[in-house]
mmJSON file of the N, C-alpha and C atoms, coordinates in Angstrom:
{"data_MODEL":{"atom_site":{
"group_PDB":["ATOM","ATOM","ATOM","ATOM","ATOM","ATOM","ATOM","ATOM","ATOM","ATOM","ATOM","ATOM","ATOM","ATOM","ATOM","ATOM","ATOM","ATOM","ATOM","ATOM","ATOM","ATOM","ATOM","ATOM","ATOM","ATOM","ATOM","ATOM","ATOM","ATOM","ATOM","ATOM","ATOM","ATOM","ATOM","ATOM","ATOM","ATOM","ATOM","ATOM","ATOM","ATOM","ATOM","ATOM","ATOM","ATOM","ATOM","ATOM","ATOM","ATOM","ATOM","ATOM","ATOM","ATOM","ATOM","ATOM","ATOM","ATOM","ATOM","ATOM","ATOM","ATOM","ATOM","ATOM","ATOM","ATOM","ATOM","ATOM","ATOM","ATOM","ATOM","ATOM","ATOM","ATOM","ATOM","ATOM","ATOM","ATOM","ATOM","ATOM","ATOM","ATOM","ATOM","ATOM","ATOM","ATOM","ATOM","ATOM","ATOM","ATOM","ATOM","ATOM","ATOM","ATOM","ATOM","ATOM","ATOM","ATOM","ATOM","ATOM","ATOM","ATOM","ATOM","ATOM","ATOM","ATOM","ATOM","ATOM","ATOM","ATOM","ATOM","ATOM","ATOM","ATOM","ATOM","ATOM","ATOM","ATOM","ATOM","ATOM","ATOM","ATOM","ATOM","ATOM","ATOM","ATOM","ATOM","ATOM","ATOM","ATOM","ATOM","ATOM","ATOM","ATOM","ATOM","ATOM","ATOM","ATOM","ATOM","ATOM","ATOM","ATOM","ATOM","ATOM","ATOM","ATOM","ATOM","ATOM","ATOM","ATOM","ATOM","ATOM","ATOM","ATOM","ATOM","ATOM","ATOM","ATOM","ATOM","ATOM","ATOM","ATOM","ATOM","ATOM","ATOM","ATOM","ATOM","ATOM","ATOM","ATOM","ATOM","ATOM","ATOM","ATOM","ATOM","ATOM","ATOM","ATOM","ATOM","ATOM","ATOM","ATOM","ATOM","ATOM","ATOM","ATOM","ATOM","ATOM","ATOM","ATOM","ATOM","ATOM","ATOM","ATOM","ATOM","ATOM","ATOM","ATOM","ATOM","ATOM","ATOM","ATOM","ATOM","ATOM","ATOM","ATOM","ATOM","ATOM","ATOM","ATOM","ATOM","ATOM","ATOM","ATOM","ATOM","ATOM","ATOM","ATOM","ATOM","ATOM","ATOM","ATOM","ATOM","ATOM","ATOM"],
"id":[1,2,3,4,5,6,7,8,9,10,11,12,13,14,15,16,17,18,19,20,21,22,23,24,25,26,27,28,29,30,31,32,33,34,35,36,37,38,39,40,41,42,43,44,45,46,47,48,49,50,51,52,53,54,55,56,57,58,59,60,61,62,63,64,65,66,67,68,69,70,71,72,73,74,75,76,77,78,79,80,81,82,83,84,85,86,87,88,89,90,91,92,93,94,95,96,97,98,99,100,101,102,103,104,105,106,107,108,109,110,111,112,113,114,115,116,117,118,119,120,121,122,123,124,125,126,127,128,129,130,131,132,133,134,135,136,137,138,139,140,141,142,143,144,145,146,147,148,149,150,151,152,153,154,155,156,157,158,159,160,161,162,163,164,165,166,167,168,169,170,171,172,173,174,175,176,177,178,179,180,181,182,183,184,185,186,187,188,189,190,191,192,193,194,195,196,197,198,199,200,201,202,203,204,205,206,207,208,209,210,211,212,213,214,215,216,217,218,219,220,221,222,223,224,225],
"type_symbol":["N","C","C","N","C","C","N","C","C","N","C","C","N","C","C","N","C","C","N","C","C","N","C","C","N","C","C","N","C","C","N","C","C","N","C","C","N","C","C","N","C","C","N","C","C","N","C","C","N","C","C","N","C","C","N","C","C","N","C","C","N","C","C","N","C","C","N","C","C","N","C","C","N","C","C","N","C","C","N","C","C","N","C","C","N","C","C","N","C","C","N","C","C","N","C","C","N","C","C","N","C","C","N","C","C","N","C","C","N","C","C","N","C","C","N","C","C","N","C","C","N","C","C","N","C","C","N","C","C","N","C","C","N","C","C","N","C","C","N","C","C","N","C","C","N","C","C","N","C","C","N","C","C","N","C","C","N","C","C","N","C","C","N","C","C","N","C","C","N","C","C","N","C","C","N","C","C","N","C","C","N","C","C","N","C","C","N","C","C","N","C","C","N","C","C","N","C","C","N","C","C","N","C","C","N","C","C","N","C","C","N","C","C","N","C","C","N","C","C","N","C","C","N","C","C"],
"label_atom_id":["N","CA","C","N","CA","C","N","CA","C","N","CA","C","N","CA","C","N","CA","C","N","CA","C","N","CA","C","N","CA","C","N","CA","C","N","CA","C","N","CA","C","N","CA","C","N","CA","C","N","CA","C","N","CA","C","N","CA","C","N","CA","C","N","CA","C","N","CA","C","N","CA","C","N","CA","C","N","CA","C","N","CA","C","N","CA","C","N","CA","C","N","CA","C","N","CA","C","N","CA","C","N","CA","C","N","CA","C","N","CA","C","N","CA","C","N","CA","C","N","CA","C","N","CA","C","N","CA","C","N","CA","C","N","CA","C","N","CA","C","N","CA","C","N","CA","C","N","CA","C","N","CA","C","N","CA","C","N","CA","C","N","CA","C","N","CA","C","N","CA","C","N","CA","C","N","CA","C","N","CA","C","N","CA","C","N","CA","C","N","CA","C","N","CA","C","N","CA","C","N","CA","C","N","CA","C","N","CA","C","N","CA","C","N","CA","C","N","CA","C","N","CA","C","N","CA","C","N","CA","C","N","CA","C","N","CA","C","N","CA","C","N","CA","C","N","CA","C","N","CA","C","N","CA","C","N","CA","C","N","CA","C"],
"label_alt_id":[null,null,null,null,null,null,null,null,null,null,null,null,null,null,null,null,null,null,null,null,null,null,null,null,null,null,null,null,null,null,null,null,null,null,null,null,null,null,null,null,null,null,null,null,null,null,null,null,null,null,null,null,null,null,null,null,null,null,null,null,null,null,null,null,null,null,null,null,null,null,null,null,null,null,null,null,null,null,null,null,null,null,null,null,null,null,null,null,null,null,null,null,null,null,null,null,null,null,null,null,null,null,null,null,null,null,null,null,null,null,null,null,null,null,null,null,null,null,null,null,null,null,null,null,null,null,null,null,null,null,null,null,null,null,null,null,null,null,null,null,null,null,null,null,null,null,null,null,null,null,null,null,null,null,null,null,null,null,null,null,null,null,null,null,null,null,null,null,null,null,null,null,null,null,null,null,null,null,null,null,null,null,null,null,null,null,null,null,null,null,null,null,null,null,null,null,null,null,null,null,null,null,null,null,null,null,null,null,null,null,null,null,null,null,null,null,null,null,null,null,null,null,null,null,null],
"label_comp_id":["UNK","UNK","UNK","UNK","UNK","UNK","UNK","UNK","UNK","UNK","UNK","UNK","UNK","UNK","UNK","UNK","UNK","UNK","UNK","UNK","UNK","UNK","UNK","UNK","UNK","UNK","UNK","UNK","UNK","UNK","UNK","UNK","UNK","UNK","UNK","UNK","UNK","UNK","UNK","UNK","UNK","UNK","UNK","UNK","UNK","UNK","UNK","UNK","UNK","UNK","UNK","UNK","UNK","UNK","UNK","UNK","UNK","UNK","UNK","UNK","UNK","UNK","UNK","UNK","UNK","UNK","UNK","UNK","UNK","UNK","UNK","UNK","UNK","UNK","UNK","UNK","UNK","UNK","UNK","UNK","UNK","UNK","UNK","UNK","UNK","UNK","UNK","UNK","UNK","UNK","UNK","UNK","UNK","UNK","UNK","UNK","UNK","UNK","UNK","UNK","UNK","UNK","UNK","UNK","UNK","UNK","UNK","UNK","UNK","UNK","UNK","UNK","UNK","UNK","UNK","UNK","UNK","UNK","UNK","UNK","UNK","UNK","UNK","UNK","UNK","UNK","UNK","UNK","UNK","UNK","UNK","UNK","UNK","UNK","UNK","UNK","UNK","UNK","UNK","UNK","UNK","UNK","UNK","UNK","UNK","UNK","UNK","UNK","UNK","UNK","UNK","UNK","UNK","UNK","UNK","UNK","UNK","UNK","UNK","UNK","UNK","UNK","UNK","UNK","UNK","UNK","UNK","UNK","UNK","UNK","UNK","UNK","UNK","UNK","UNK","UNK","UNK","UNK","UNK","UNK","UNK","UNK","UNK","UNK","UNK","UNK","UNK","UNK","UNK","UNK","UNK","UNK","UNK","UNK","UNK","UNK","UNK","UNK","UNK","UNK","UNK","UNK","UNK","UNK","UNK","UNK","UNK","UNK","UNK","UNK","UNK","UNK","UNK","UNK","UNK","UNK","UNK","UNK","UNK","UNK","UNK","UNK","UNK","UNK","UNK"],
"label_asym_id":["A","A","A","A","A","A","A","A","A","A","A","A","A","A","A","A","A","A","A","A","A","A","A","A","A","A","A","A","A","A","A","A","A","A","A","A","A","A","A","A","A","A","A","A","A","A","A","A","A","A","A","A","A","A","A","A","A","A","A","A","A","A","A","A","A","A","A","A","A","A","A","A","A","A","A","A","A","A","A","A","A","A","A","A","A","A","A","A","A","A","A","A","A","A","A","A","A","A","A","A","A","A","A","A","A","A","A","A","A","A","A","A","A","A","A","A","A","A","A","A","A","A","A","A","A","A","A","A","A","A","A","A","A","A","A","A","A","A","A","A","A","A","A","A","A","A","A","A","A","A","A","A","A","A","A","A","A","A","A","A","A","A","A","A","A","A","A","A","A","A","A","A","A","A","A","A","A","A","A","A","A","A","A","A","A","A","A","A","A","A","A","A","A","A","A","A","A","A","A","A","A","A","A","A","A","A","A","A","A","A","A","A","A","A","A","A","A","A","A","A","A","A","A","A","A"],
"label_entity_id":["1","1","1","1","1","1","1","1","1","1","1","1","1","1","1","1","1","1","1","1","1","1","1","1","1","1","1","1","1","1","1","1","1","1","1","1","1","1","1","1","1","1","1","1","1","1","1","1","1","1","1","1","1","1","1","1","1","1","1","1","1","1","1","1","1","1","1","1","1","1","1","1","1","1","1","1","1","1","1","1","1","1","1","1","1","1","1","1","1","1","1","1","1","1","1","1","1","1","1","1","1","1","1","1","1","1","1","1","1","1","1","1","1","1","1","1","1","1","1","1","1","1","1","1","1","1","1","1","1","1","1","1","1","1","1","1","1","1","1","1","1","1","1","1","1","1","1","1","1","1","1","1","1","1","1","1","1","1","1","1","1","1","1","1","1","1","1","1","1","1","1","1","1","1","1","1","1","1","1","1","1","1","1","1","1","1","1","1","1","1","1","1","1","1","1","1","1","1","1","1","1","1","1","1","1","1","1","1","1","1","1","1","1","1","1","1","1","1","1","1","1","1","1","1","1"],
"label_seq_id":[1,1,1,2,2,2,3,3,3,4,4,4,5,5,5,6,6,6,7,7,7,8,8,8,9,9,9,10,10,10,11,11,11,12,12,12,13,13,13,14,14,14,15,15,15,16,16,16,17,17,17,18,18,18,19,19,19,20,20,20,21,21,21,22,22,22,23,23,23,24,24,24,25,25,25,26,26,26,27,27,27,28,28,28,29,29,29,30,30,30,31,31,31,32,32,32,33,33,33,34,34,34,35,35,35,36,36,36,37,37,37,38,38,38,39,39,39,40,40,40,41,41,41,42,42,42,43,43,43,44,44,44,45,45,45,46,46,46,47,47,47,48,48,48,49,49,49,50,50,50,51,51,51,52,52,52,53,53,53,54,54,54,55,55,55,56,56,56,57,57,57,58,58,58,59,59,59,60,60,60,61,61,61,62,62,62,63,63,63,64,64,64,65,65,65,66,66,66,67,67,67,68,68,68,69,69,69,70,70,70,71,71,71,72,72,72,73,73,73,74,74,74,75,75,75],
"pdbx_PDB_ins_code":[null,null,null,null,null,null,null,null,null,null,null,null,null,null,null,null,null,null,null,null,null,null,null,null,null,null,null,null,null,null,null,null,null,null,null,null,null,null,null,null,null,null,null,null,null,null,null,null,null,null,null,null,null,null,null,null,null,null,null,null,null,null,null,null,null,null,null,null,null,null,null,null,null,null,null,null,null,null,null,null,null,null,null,null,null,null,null,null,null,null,null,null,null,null,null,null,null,null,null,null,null,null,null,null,null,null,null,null,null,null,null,null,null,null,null,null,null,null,null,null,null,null,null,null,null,null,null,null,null,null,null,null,null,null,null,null,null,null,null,null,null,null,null,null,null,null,null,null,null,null,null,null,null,null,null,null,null,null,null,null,null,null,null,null,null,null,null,null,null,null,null,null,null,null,null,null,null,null,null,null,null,null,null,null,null,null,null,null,null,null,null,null,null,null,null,null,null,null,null,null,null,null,null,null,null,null,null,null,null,null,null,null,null,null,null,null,null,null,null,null,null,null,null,null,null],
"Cartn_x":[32.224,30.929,31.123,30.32,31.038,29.295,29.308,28.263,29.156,28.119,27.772,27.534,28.689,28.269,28.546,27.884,27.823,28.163,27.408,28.129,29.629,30.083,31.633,31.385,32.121,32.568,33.284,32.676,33.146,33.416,34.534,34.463,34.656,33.376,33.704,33.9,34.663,35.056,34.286,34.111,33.062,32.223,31.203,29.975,28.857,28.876,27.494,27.113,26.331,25.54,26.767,26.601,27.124,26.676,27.089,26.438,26.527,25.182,25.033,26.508,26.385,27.447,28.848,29.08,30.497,31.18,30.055,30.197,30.354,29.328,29.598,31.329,31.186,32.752,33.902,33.89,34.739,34.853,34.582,33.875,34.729,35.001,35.439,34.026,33.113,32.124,32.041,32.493,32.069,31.263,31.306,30.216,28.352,27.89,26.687,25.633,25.851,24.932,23.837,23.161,22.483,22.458,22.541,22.064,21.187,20.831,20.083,20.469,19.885,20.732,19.455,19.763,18.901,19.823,18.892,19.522,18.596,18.962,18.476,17.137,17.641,16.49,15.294,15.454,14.464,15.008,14.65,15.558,15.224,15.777,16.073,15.974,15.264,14.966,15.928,16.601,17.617,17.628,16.768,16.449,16.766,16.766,17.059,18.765,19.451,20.563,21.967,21.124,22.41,21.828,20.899,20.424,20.679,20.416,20.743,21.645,21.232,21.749,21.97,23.55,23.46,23.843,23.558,23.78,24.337,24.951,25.716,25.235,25.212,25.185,24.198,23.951,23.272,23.2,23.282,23.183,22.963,23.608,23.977,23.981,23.086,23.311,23.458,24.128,24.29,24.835,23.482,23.258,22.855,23.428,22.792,23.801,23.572,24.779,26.049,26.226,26.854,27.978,27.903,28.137,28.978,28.469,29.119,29.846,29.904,30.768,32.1,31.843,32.985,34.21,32.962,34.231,34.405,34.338,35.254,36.152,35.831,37.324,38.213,38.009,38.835,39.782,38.462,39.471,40.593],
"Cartn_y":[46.611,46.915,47.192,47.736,48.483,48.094,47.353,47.366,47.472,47.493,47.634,46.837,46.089,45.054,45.227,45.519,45.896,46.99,47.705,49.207,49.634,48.245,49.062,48.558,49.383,49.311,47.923,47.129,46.164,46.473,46.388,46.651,44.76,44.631,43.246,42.948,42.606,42.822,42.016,42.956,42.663,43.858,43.639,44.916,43.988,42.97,42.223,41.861,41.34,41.105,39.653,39.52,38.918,37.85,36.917,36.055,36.247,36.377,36.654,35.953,34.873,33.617,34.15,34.392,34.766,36.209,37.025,38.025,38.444,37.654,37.178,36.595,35.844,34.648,35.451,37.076,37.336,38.565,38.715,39.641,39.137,37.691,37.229,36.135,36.189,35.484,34.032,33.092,31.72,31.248,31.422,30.374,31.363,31.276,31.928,31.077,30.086,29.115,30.329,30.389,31.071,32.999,33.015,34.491,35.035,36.235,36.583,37.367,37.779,38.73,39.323,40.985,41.562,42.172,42.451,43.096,44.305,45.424,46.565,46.819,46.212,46.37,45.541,44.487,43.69,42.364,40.912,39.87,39.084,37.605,37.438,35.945,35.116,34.303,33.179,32.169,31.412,30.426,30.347,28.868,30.025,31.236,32.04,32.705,32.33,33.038,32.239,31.185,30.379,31.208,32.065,31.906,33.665,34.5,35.768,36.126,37.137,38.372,39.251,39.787,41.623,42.324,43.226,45.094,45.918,46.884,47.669,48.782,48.978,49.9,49.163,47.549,47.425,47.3,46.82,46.816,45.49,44.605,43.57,44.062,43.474,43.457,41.925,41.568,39.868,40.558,39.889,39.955,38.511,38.587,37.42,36.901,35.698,35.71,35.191,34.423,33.322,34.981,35.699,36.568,37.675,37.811,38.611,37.606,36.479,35.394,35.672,35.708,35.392,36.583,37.595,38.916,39.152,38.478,38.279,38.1,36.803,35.671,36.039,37.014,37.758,38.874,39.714,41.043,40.531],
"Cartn_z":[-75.946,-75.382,-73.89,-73.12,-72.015,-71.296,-70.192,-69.247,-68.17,-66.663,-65.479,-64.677,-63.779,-63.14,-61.832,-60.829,-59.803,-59.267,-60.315,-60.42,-60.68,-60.836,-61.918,-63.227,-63.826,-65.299,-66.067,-67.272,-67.246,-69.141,-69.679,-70.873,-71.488,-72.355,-72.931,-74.762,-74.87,-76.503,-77.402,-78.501,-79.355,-79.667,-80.821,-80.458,-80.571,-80.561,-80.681,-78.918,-79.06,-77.87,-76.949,-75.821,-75.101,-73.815,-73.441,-72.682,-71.601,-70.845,-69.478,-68.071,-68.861,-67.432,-68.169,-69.243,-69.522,-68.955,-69.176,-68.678,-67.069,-66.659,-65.09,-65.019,-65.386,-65.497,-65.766,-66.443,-67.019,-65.54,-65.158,-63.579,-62.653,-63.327,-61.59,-60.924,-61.101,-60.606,-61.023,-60.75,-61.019,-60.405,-58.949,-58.333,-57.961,-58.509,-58.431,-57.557,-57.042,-55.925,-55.016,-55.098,-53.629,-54.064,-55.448,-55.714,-56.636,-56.675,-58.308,-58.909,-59.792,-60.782,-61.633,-61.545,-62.281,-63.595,-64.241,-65.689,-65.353,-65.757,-66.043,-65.011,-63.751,-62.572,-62.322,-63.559,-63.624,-63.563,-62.455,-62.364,-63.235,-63.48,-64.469,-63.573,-64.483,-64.246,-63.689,-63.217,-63.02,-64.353,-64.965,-65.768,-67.389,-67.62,-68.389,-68.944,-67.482,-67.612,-68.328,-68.62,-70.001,-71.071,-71.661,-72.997,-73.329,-71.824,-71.418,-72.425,-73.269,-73.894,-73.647,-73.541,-73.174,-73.817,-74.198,-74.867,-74.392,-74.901,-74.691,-73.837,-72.622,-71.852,-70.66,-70.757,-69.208,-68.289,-67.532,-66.197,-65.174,-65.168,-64.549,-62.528,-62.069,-60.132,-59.64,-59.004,-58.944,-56.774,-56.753,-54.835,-54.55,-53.106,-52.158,-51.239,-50.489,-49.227,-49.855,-51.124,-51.788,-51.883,-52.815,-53.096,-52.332,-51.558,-50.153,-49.436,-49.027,-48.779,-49.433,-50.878,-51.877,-51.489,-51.345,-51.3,-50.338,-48.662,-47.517,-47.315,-48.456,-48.309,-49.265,-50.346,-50.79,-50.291,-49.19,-48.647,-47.31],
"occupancy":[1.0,1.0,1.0,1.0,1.0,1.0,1.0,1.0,1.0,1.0,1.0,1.0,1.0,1.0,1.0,1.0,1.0,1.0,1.0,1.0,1.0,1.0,1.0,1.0,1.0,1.0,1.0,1.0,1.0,1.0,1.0,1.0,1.0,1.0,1.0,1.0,1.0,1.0,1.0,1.0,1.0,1.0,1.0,1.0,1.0,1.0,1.0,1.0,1.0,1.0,1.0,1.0,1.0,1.0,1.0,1.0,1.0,1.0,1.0,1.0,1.0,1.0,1.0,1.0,1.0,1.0,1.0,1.0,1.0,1.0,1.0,1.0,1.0,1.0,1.0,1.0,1.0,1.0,1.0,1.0,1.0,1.0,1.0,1.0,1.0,1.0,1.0,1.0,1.0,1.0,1.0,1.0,1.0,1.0,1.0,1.0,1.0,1.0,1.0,1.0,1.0,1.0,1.0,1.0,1.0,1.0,1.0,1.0,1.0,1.0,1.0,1.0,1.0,1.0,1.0,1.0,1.0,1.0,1.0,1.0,1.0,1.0,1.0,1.0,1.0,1.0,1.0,1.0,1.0,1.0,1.0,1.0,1.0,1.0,1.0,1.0,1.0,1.0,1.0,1.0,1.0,1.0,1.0,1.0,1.0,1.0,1.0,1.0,1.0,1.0,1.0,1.0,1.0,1.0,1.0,1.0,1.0,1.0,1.0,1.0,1.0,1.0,1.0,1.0,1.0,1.0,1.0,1.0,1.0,1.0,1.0,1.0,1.0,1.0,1.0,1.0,1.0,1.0,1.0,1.0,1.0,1.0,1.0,1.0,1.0,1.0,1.0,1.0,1.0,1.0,1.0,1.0,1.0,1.0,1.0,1.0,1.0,1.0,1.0,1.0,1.0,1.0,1.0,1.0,1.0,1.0,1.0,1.0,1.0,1.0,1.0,1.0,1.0,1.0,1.0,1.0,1.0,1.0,1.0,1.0,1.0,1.0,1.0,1.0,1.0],
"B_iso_or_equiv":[0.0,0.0,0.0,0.0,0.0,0.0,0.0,0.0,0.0,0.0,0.0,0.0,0.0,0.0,0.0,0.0,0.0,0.0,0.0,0.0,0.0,0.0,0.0,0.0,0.0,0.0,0.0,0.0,0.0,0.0,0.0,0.0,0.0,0.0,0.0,0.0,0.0,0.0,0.0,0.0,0.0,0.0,0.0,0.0,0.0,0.0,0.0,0.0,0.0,0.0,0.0,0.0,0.0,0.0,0.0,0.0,0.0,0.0,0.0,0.0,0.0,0.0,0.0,0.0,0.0,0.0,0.0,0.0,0.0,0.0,0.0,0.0,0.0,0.0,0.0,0.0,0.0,0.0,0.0,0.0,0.0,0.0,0.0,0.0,0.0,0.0,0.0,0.0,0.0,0.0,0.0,0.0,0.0,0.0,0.0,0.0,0.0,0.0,0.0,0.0,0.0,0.0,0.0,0.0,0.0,0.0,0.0,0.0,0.0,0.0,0.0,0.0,0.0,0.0,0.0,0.0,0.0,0.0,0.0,0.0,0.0,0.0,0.0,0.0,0.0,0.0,0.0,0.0,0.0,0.0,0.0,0.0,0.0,0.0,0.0,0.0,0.0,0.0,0.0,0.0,0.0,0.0,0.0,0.0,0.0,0.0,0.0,0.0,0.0,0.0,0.0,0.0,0.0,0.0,0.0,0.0,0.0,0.0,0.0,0.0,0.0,0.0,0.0,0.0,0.0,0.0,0.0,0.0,0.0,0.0,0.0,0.0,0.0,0.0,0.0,0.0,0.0,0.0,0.0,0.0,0.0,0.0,0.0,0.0,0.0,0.0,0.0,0.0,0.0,0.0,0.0,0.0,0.0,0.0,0.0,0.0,0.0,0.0,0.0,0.0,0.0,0.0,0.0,0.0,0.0,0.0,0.0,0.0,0.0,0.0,0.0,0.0,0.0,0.0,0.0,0.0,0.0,0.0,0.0,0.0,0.0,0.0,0.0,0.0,0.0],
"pdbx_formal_charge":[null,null,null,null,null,null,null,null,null,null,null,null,null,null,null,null,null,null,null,null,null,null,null,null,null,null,null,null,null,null,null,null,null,null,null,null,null,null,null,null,null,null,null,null,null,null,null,null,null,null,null,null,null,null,null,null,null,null,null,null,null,null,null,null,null,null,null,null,null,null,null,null,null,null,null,null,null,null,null,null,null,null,null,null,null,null,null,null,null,null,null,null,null,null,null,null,null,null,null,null,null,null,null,null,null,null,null,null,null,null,null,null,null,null,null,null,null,null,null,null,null,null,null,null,null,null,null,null,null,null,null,null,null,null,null,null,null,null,null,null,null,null,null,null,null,null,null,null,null,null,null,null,null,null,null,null,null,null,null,null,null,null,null,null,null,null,null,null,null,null,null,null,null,null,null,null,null,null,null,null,null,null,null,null,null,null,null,null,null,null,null,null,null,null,null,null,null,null,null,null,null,null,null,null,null,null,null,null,null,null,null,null,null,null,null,null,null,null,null,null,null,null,null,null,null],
"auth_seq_id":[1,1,1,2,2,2,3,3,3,4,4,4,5,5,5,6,6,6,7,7,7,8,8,8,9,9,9,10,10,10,11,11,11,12,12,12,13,13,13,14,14,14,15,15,15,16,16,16,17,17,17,18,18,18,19,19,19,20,20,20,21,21,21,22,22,22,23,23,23,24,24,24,25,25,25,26,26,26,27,27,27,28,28,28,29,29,29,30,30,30,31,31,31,32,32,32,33,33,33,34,34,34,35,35,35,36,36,36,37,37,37,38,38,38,39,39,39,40,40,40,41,41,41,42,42,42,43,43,43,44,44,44,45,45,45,46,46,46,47,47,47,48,48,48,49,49,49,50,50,50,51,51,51,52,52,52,53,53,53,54,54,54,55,55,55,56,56,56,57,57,57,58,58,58,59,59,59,60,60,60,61,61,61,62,62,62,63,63,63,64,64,64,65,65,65,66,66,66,67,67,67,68,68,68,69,69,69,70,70,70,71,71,71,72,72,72,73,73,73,74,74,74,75,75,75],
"auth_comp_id":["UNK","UNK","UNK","UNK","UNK","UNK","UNK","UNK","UNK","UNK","UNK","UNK","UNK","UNK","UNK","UNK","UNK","UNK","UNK","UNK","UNK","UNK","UNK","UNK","UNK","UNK","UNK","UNK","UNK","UNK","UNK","UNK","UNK","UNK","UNK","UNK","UNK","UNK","UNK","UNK","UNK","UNK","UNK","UNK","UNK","UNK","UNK","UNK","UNK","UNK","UNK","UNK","UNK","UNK","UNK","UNK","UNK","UNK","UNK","UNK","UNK","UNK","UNK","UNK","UNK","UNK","UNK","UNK","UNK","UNK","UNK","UNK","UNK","UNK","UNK","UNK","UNK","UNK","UNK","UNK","UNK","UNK","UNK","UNK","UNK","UNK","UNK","UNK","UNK","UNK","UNK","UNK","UNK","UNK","UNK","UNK","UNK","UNK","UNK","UNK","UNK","UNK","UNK","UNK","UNK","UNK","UNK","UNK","UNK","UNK","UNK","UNK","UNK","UNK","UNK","UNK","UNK","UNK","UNK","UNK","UNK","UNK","UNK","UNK","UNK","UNK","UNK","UNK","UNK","UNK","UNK","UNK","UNK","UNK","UNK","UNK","UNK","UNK","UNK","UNK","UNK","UNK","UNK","UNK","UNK","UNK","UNK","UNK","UNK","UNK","UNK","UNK","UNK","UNK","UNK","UNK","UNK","UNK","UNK","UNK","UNK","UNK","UNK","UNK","UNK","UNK","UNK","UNK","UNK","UNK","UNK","UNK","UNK","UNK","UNK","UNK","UNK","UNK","UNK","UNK","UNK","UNK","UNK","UNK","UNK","UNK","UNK","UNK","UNK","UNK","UNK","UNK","UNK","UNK","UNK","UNK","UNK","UNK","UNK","UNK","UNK","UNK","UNK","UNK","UNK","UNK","UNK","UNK","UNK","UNK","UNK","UNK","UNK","UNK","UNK","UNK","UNK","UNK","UNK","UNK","UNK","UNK","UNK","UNK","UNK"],
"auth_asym_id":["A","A","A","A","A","A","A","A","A","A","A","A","A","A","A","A","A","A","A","A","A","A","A","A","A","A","A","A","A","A","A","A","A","A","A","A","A","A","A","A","A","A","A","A","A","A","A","A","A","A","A","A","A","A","A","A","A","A","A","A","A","A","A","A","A","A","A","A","A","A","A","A","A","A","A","A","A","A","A","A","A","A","A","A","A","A","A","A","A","A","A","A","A","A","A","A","A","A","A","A","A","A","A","A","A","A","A","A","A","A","A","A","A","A","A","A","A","A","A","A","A","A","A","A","A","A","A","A","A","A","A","A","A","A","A","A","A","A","A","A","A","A","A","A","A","A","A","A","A","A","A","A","A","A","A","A","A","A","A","A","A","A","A","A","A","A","A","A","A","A","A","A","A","A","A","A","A","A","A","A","A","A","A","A","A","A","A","A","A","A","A","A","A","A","A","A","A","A","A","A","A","A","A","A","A","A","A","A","A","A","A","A","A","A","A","A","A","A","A","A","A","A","A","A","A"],
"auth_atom_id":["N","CA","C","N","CA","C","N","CA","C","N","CA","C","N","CA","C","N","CA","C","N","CA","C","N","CA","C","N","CA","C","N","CA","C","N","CA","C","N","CA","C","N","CA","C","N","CA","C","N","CA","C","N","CA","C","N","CA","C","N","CA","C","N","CA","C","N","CA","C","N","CA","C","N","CA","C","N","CA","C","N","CA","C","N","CA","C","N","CA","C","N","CA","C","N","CA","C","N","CA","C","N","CA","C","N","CA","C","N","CA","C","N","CA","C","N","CA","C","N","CA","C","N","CA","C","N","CA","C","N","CA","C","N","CA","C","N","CA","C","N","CA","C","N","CA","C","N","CA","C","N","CA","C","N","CA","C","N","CA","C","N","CA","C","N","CA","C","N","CA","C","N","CA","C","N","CA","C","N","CA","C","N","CA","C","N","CA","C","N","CA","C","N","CA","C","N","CA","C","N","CA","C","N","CA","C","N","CA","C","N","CA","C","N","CA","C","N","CA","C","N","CA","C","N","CA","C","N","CA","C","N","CA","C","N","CA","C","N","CA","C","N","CA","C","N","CA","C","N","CA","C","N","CA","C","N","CA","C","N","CA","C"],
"pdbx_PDB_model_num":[1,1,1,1,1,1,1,1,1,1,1,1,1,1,1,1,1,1,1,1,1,1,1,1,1,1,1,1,1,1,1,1,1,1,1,1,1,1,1,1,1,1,1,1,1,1,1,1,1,1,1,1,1,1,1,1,1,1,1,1,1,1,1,1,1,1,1,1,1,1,1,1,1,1,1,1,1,1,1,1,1,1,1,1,1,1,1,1,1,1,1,1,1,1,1,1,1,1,1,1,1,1,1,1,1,1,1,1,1,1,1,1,1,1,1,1,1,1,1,1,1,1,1,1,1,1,1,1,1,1,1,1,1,1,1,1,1,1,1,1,1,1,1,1,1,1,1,1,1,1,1,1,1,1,1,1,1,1,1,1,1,1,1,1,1,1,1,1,1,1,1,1,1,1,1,1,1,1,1,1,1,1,1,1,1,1,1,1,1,1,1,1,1,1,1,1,1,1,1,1,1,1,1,1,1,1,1,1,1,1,1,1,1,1,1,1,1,1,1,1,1,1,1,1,1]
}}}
C-alpha cells in the first residue's frame, strides 16, 4: 500500500488498511509529543490516532515544533 507522509512516498506492506502510529513509527517518527497530524487535510483527533485507519493512497502531514526539532538534530 503506498501513502504520503510528509509529502514523500511511504510504501507499507499489506493491502489492507494500516495503523496510523505504526505507520508513523515505520517513517522514522516515534516521539510525537507537541504535534498534529492531518490525514487527507483533515486533523485528526489526538485521542483517535491509536484506533486510526489508513488506505491506500492517503495522506498523512505530522507538523509542529517537536517535529522540526527532531530533524535538526538529525541534519
Amino acid at each position: 500500500m503506498l501513502l504520503t507522509v510528509n509529502g514523500a512516498s511511504v510504501e507499507v506492506p499489506g493491502t489492507g488498511a494500516a495503523a496510523l502510529l505504526d505507520v508513523l513509527a515505520a517513517a522514522g517518527m516515534h516521539d510525537l509529543r507537541g504535534v498534529a497530524i492531518a490525514l487527507d487535510e483533515e486533523v485528526v483527533p489526538r485521542s483517535h490516532w491509536p484506533t486510526c485507519q489508513l488506505h491506500e493512497g492517503q495522506r498523512i502531514e505530522v507538523s509542529g515544533p517537536a517535529r522540526a526539532g527532531r530533524h535538526e538534530r538529525e541534519a
